[in-house]
C-alpha positions in Angstrom: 105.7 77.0 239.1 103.3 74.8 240.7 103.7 74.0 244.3 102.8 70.8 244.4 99.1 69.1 244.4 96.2 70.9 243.8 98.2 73.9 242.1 99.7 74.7 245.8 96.0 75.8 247.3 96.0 74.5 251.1 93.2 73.4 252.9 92.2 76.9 254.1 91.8 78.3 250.5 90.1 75.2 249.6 87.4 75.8 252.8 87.0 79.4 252.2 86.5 78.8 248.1 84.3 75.9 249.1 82.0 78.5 251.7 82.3 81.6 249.1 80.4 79.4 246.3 78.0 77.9 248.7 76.9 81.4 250.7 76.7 82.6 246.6 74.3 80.7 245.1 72.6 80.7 248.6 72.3 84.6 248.2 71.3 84.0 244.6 68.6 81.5 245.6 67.0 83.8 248.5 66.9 86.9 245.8 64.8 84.8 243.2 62.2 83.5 245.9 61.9 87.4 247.0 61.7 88.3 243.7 59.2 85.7 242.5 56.7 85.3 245.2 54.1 82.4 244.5 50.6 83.3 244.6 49.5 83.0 247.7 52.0 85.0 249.4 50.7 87.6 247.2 47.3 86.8 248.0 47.5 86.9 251.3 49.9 90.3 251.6 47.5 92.0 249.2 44.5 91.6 251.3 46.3 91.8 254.8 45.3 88.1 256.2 43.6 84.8 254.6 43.4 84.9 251.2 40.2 86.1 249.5 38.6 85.3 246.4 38.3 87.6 243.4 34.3 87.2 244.0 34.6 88.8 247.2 36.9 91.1 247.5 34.7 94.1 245.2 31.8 93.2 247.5 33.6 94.1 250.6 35.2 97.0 249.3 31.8 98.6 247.6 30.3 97.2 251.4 33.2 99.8 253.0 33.3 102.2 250.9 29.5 102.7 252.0 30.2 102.1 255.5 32.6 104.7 255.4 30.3 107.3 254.0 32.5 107.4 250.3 29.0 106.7 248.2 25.3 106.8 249.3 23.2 104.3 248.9 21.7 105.0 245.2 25.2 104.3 244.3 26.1 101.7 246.1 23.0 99.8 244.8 23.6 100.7 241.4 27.5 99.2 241.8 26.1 96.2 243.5 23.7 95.3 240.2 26.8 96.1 238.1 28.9 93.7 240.1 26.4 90.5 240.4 25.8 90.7 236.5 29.4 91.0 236.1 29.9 87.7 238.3 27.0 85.5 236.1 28.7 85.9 233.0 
């Protein structure tokens, strides 16, 4: 039957039981947070330091890809125009 108190568990299975659940949901916790960045983590990973703002971040890549030799410069100015009237609307 039961060996006495605690249906006959000692200290040590009480400790270990106690450290099993604990290291658990602190497993659990850790793979949510990686899961489910917030924002600015992403942010910041996504353009490789501070974060940038949507309003830049097509300038500077039009700006490289022209810099880099990707599109000439009838292009690029044609992409620019495209880009400022999309950001007054």
């Amino acid at each position: 039957m039961m060996n006495g108190w605690n249906g006959g568990m000692t200290w040590e299975g009480w400790l270990f039981m106690s450290l099993f659940w604990v290291v658990l949901l602190m497993v659990i916790v850790w793979a949510v947070a990686r899961l489910f960045p917030n924002r600015d983590e992403r942010q910041v990973a996504a353009a490789g330091g501070p974060a940038l703002t949507t309003a830049e971040q097509p300038r500077e890549i039009l700006d490289r890809r022209l810099a880099s030799g990707e599109i000439d410069v009838d292009t690029y100015e044609k992409l620019r125009k495209t880009l400022s009237a999309g950001e007054q609307r």
